[in-house]
Backbone as a ProteinNet text record, in pm:
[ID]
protein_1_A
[PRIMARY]
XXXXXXXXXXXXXXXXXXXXXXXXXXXXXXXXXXXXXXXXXXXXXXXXXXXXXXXXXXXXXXXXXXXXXXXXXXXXXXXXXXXXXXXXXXXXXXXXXXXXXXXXXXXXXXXXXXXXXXXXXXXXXXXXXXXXXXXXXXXXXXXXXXXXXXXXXXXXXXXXXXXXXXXXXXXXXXXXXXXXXXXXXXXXXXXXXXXXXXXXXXXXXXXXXXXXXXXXXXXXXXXXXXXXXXXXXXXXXXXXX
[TERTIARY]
483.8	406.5	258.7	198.2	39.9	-60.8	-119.9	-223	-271.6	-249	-267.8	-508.6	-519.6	-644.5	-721.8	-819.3	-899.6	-927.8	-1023.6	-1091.1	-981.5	-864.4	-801.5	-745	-692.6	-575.5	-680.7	-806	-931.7	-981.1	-948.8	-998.3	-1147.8	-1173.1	-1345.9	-1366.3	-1289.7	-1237.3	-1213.7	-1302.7	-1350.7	-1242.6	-1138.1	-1058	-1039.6	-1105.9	-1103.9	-989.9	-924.1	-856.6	-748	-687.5	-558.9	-653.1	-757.9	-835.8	-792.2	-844.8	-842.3	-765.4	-622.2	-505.5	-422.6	-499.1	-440.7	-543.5	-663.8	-726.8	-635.4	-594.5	-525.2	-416.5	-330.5	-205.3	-220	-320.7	-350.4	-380.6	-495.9	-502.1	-425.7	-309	-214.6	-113.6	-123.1	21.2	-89	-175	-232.5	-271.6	-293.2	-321.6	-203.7	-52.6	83	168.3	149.9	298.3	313.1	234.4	247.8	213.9	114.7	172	247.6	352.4	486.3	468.3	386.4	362.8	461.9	612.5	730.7	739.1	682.6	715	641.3	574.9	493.6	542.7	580.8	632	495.7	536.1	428.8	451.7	465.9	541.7	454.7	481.4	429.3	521.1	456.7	515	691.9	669.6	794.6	869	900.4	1032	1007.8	913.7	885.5	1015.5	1111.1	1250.6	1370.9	1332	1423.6	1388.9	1261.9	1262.5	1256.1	1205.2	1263.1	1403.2	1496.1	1616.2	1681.7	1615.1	1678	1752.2	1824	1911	1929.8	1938.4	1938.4	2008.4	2183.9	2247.4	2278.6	2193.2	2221.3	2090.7	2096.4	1942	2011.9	1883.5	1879.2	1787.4	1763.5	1688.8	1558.1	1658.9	1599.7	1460.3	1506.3	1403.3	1235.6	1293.7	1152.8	1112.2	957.4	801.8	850	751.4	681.3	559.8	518.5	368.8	456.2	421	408.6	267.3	261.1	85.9	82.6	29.6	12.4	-111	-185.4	-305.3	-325.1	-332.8	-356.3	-503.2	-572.5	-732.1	-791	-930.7	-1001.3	-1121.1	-1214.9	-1357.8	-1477	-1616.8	-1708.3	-1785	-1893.7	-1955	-1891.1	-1919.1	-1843.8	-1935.5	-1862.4	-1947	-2097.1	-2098.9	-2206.9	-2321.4	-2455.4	-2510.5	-2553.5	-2471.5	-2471.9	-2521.3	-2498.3	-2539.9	-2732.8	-2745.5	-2890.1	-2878.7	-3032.6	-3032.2	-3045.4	-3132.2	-3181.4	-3029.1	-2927.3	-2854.8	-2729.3	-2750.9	-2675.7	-2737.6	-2803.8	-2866.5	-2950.5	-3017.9	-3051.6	-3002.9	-2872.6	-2836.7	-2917.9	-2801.1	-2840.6	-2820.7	-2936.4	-2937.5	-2835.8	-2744.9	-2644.6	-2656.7	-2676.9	-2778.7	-2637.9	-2497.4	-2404.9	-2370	-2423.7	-2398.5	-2554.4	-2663	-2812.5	-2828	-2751.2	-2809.2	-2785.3	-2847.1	-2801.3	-2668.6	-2614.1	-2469.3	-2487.9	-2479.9	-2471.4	-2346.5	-2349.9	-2260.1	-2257.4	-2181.2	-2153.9	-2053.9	-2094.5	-1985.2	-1877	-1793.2	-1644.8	-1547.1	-1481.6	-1382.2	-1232	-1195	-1000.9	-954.5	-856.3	-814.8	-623.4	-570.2	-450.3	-368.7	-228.1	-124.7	-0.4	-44.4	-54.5	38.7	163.2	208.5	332	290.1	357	456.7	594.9	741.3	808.1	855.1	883	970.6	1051.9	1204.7	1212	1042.6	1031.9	960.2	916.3	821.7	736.6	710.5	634	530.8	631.7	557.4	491.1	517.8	423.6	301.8	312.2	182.4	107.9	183.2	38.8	-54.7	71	10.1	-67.2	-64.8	-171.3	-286.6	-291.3	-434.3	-495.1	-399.7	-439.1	-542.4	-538.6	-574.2	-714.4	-728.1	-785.4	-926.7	-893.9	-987.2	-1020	-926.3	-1043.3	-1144	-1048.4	-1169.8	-1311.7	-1283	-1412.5	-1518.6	-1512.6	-1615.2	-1598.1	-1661.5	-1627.7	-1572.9	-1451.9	-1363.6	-1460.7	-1483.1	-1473.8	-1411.9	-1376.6	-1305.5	-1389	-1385.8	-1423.4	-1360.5	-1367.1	-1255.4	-1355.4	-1319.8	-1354.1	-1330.1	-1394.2	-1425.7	-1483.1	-1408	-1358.9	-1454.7	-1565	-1648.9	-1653.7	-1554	-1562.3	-1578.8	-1518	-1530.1	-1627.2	-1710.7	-1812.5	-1730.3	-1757.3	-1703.8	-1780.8	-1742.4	-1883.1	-1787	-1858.2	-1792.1	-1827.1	-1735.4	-1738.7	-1699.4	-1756.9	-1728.5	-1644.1	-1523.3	-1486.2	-1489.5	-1510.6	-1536.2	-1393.6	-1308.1	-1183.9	-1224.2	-1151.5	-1155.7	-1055.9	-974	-814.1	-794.7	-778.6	-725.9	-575.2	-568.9	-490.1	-405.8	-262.7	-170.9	-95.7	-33.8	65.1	178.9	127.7	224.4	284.1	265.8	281.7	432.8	427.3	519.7	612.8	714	835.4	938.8	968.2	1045.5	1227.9	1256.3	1374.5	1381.4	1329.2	1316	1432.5	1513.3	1642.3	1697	1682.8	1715.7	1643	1506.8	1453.4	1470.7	1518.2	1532.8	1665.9	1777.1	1876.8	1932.3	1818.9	1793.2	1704	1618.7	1519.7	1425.6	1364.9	1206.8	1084.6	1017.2	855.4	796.1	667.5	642.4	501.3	380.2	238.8	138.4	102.1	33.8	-121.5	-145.5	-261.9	-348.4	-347.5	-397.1	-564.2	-578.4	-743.3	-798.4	-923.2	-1027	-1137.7	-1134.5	-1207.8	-1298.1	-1455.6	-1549	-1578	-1596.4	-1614.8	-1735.2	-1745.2	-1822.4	-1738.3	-1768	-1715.1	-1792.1	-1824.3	-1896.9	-1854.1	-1999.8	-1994.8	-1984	-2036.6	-2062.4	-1930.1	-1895.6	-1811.4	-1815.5	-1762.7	-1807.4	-1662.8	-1721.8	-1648.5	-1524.4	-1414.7	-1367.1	-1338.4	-1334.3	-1290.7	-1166.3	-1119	-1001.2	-1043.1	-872.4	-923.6	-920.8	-995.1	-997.3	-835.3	-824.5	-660.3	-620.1	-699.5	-625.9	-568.5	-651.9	-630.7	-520.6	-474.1	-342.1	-219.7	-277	-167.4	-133.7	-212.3	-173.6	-82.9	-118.4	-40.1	100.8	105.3	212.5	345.3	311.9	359.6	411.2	298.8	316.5	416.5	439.8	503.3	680.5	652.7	787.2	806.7	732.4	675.2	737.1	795.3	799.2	830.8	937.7	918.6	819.4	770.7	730.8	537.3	540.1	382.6	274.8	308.9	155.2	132.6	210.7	226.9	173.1	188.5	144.3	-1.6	21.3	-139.5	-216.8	-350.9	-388.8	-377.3	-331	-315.2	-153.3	-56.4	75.5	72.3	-21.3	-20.9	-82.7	-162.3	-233.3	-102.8	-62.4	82.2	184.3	221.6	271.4	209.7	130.7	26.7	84.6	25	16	141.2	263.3	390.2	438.3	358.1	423.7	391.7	270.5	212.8	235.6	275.9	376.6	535.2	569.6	657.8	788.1	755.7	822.3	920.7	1012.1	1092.2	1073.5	1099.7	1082.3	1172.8	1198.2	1301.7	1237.2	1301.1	1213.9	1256.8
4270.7	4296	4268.6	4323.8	4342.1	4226.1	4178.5	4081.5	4168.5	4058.7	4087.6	4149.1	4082.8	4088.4	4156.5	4288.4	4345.4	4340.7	4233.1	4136.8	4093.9	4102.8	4015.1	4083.9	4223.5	4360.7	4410.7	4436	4496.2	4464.9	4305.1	4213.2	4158.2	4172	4172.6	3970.1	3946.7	3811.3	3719.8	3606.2	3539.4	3435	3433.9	3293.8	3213.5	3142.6	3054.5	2938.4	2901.6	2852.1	2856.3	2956.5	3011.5	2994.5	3043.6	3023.7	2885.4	2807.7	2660.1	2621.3	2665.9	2574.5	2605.4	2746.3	2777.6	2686.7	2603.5	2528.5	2388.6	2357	2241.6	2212.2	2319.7	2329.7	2270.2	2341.6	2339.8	2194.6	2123	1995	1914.9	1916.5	1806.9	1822.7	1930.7	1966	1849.4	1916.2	1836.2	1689	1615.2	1505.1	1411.5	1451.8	1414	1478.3	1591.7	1621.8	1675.8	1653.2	1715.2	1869.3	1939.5	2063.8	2128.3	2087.5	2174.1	2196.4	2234.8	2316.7	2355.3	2388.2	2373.4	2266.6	2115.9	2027.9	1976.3	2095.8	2133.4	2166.4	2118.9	2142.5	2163	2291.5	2274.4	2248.4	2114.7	2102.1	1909.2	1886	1777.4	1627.4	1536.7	1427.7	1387	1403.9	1365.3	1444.3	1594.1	1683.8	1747.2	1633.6	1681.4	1673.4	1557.4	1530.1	1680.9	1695.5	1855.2	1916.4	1939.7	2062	2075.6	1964.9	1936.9	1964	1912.4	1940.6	2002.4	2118.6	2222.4	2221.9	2137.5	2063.1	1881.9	1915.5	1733.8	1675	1701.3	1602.6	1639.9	1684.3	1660.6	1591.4	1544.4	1473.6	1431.8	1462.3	1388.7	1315.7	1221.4	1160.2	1240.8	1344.8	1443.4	1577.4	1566.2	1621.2	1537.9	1389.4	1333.3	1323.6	1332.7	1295.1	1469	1459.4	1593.4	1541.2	1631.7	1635.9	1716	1643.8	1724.9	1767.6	1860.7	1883.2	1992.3	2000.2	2036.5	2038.1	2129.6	2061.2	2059.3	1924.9	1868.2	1883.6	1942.3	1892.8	1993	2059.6	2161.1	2124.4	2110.2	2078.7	2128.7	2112.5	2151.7	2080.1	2014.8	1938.9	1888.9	1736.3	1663.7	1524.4	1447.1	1275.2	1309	1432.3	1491.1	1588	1548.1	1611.6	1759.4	1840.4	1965.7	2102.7	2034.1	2162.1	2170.6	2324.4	2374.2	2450.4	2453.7	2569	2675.1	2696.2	2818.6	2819	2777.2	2799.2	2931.4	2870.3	2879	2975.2	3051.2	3139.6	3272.1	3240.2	3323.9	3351.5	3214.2	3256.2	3184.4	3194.8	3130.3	3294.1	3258.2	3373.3	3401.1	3490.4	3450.5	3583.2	3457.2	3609.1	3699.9	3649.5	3741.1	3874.4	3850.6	3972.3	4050.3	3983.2	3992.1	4003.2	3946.6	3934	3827.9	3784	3636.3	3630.6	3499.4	3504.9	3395.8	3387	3241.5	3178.8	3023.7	3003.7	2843.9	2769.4	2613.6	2547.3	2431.1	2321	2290.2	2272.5	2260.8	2146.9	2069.2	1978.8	2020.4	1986.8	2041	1891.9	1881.3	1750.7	1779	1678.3	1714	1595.7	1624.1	1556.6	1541.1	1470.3	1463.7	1355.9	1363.9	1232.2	1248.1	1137.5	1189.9	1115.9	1150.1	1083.7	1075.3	915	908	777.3	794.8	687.7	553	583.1	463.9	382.5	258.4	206.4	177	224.5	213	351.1	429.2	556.6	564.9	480.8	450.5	394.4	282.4	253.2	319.6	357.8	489.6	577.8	671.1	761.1	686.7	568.6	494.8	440.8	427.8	408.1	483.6	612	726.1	764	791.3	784.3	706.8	588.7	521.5	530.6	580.8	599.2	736.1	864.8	913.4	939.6	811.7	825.3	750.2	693.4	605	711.9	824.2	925.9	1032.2	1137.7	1257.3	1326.1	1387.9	1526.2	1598.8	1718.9	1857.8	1967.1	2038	2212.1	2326.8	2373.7	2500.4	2636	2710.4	2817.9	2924.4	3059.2	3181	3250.3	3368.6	3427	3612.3	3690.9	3774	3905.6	3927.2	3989.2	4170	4228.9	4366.5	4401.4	4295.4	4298.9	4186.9	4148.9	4063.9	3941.2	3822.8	3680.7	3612.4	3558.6	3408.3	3267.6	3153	3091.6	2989.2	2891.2	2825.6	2641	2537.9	2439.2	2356.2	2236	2193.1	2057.2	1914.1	1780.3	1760.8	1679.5	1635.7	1428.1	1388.3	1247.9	1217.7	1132.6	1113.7	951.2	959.1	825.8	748.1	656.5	596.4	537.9	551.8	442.3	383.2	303	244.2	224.3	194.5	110	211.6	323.5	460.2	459.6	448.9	432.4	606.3	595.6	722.5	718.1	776.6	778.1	731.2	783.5	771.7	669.1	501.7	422.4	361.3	351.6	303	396.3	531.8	664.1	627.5	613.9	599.4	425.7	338.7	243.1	270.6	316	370.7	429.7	519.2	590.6	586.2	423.3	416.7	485.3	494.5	631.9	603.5	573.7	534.7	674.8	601.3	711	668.5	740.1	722.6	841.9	784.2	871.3	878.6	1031.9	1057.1	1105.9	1195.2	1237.7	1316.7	1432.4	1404.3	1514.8	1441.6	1492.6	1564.4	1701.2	1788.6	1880	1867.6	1904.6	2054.1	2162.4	2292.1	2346.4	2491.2	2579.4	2735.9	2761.8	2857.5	2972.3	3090.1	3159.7	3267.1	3302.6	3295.5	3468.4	3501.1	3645	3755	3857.5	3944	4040.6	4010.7	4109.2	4219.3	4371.2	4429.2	4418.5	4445.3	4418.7	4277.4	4166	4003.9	3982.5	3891.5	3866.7	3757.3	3677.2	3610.1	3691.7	3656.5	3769.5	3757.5	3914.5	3968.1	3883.1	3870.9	3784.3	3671.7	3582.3	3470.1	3446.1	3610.9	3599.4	3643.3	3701.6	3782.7	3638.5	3538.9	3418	3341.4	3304.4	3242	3301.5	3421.4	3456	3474.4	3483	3498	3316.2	3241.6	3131.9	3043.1	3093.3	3084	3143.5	3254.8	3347.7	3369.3	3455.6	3484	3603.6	3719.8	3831.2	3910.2	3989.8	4072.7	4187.2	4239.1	4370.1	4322.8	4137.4	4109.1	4220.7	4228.9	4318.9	4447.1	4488.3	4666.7	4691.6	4523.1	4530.9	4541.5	4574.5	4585.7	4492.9	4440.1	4334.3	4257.2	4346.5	4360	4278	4363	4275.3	4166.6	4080.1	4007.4	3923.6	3892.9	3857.3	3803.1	3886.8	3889	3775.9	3799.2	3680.5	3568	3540.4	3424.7	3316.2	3429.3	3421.3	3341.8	3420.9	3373.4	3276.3	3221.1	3129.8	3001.7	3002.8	2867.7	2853.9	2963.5	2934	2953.5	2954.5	2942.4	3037.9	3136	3311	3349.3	3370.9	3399	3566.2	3609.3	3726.9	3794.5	3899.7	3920.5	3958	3937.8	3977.6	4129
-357.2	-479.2	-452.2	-441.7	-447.2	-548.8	-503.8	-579.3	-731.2	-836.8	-997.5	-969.6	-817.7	-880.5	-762.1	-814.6	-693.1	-578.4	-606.2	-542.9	-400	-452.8	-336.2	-264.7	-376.7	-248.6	-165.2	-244.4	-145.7	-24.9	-2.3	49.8	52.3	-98.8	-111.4	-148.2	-199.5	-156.8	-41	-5.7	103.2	23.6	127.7	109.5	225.6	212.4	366	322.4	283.7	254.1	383.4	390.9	474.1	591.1	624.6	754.6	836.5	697.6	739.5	794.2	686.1	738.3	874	872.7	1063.8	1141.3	1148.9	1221.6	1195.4	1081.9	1035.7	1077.9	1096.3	1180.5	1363.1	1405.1	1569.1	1508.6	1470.5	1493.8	1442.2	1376.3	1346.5	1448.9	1499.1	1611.6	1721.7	1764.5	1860.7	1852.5	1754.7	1692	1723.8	1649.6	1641.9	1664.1	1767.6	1793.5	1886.6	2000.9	2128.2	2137	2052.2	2017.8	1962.1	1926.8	1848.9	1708.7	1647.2	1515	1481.8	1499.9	1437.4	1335.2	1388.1	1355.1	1228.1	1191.3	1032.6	943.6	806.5	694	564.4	509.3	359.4	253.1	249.7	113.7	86.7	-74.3	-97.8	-32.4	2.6	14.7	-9.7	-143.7	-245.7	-179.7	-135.9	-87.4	72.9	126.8	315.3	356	293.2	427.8	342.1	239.1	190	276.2	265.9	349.2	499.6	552.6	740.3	698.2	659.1	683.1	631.1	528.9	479.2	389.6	321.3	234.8	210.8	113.7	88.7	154	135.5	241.6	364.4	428	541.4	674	758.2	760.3	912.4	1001	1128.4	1207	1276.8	1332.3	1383	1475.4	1578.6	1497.4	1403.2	1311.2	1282	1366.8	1343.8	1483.2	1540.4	1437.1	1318.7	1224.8	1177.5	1029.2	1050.8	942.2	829.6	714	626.1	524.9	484.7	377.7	287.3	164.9	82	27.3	-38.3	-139.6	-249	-240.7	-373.7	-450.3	-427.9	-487.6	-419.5	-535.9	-470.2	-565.8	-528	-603.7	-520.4	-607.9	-593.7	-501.9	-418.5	-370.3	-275.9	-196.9	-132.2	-159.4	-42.6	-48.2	22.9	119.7	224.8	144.4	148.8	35.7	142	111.7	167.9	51.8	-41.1	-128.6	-123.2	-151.6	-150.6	-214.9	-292.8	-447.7	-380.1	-252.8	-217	-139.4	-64.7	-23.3	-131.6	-274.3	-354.8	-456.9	-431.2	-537.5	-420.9	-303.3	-233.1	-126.7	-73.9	57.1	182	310.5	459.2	508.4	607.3	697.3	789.5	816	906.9	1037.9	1130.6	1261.7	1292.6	1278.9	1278.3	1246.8	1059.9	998.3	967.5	1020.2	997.6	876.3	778.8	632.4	590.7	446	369.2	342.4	341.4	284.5	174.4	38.5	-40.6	-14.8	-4.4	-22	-29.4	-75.9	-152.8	-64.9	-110.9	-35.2	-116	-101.3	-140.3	-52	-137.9	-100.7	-113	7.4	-20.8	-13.5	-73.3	-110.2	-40.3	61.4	95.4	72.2	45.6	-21.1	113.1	265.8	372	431.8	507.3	531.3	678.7	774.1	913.2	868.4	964.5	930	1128.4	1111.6	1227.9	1218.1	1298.8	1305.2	1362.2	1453.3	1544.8	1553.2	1515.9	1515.5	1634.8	1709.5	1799.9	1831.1	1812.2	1750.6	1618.3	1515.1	1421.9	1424	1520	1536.7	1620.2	1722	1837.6	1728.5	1601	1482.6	1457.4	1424.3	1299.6	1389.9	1526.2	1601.6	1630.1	1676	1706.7	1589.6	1489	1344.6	1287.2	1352.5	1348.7	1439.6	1583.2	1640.1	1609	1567.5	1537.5	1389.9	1335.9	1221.9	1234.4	1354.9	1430.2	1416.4	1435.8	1488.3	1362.3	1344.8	1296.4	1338.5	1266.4	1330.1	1251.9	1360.4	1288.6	1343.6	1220.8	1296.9	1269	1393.9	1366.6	1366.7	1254.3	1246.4	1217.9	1204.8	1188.4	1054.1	1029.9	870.5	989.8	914.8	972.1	855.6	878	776.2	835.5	830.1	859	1030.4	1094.1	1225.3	1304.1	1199.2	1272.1	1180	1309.4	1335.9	1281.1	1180.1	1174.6	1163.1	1214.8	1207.7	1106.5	1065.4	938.8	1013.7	970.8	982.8	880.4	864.8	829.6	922.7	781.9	832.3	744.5	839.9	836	785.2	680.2	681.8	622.7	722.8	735.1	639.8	492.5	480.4	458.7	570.6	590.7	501.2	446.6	346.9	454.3	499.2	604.3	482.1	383.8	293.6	180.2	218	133.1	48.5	-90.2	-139.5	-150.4	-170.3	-107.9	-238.9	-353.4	-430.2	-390.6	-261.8	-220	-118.7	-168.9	-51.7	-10.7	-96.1	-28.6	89.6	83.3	163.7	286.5	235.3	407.3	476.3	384.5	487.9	583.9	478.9	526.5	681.8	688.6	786.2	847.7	875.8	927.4	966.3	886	866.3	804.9	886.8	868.4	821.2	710.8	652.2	638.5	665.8	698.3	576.7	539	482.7	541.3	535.5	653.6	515.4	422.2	277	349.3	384.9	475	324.8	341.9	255.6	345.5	297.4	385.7	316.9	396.2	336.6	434.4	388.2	445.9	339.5	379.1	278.3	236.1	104.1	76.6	8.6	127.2	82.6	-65.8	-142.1	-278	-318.3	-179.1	-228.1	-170.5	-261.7	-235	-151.1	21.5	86.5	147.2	159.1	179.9	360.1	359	484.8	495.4	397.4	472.3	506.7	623.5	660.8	817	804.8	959.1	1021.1	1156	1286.8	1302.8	1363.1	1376.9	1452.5	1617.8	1710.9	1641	1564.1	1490.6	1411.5	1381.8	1289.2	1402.2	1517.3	1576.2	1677.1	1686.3	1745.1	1688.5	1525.1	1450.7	1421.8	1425.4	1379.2	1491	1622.3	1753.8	1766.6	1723.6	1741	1669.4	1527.7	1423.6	1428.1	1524.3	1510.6	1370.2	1275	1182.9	1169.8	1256.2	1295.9	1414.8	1423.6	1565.1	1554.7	1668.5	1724.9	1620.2	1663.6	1557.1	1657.8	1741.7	1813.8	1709.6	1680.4	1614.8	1467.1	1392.2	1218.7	1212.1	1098	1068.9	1044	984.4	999.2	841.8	757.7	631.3	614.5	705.7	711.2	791.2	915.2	950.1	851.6	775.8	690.1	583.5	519.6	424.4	464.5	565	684.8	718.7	719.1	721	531.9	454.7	315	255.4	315.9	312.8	356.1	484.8	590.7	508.3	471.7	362.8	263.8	178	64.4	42.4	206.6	238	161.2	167.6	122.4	262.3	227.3	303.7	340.1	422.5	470.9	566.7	593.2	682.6	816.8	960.3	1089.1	1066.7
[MASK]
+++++++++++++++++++++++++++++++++++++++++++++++++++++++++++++++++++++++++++++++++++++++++++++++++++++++++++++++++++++++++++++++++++++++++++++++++++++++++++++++++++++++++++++++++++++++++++++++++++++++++++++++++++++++++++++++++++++++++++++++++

């Protein structure tokens, strides 16, 4: 079924959103999990162990480490005084597309929490974590403007719960399962103006989706159905290969 709104079947709609969370994915796989982005669930806190294990009763060890994330929170500004009037009414020059682009700072707010059986592996997550909130993360991802690339920054800030309360705690002592809450508050920009042709770069989707097993014969779709697939994978739409 096709988007209720123009703007979005057209693709005149800049959603960096989905951009993001394919940069968000690579760095939590790489962060906590050796790489294995399998080991990614999108779903809130409260129903991460449903959906690792697909059904309620049934549940295995071997299913842990994994990330789970969701977002919770989307606002205007950040803690980083990044906003500019002239940014926000006339535009940054962007030598990419050789014209102005306006565009604002924006906060994504995530509902974020690693799950792991072992305590020793809990604490590596939680230093690991620690040092790099010593420093600034940032990601850099791509915005796909009619063929030309620009790239977009996102500042990652990971806060820590150790003591993260879990509705089903008798369940997880049960089954011995540490539960970390990572929650990262992330400051990016989101451009304002409606431009014709937006989308991530294809490679970007034809990676994720190969990477994902999202699809057979992904080289052959269009960038429109790789996109769709992307769309699905994060709101987690079932689809047939």
């Amino acid at each position: 079924m096709p988007s209720f709104y123009p703007q979005v079947a057209n693709k005149n709609y800049v959603n960096v959103f989905y951009a993001l969370c394919i940069a968000l994915d690579e760095f939590f796989a790489k962060m906590y999990l050796n790489n294995d982005d399998k080991r990614i669930v999108y779903s809130t806190t409260d129903y991460a162990l449903i959906k690792r294990s697909g059904q309620s009763e049934t549940w295995s060890n071997a299913n842990l480490p994994f990330i789970n994330y969701k977002m919770s929170g989307k606002s205007a500004g950040g803690n980083r005084n990044w906003f500019s009037m002239e940014a926000f009414s006339q535009g940054v020059y962007v030598e990419e597309l050789r014209k102005k682009l306006r565009i604002v700072p924006i906060t994504i707010e995530l509902d974020c929490s690693y799950w792991t059986s072992r305590d020793d592996d809990f604490q590596y997550a939680i230093d690991k974590t620690l040092i790099d909130n010593s420093a600034e993360t940032r990601l850099r991802y791509f915005l796909d403007f009619n063929g030309t690339l620009v790239s977009n920054i996102a500042i990652v800030d990971l806060e820590l719960d150790a003591s993260i309360k879990f509705t089903e705690q008798d369940w997880l002592e049960r089954n011995n399962i540490n539960c970390l809450g990572l929650n990262p508050t992330i400051q990016t920009f989101l451009p304002l103006d409606t431009v014709d042709g937006f989308c991530i770069p294809k490679k970007v989707l034809i990676d994720f989706c190969i990477k994902k097993d999202l699809a057979s014969n992904i080289e052959i779709l269009e960038e429109r159905e790789l996109f769709e697939l992307v769309v699905n994978h994060f709101n987690q739409t079932i689809t047939e290969k």
